[in-house]
N, C-alpha and C positions, 0 to 999 in steps of 0.2 A: 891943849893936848900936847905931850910932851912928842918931842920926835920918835920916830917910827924907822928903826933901818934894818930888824932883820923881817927876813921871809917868813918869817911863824906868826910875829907877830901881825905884819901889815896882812895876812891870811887869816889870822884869828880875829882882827878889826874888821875885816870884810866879812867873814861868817857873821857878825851880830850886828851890822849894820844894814846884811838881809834880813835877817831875822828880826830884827826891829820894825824894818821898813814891811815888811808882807803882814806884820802883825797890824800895824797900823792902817794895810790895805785891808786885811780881815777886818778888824773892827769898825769900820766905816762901810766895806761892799758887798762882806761876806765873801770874798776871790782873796787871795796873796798877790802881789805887787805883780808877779810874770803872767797874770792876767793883763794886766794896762801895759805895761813894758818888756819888753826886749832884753836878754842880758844883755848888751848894749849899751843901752839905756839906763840900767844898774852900775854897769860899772861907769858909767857918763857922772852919775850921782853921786857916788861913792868918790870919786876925784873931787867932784867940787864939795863935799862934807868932809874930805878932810881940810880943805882951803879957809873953810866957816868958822865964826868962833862961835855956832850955836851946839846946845847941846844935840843930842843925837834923838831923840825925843822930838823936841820943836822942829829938826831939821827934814825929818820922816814927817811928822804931822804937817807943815809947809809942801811937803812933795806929794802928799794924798790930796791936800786942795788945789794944787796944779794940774792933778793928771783925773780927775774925777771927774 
């Protein structure tokens, strides 16, 4: 992933790295992800997905069989 330094962007990375991840909470429990977590907790996630070299997919599908 290539670096990330303005505010727009690292804001529109975190909109679909929600949106990813609650879809991925939907498709496995029928809830979105702030059912199991805390914004907190999200944004806890979102720092360490960007530290990852996996994609953003595998990385969400990994954090549904953690928190499930």
């Amino acid at each position: 992933m290539k670096s990330i330094n303005n505010n727009s962007d690292i804001n529109n990375v975190r909109a679909i790295f929600i949106e990813t991840l609650s879809g991925e909470f939907l498709l496995k429990t029928g809830f979105g992800a702030y059912a199991f977590l805390a914004p907190t907790d999200i944004n806890h996630l979102f720092k360490e997905y960007l530290q990852q070299p996996q994609t953003l997919k595998i990385f969400s599908k990994s954090c549904v069989r953690n928190h499930v």
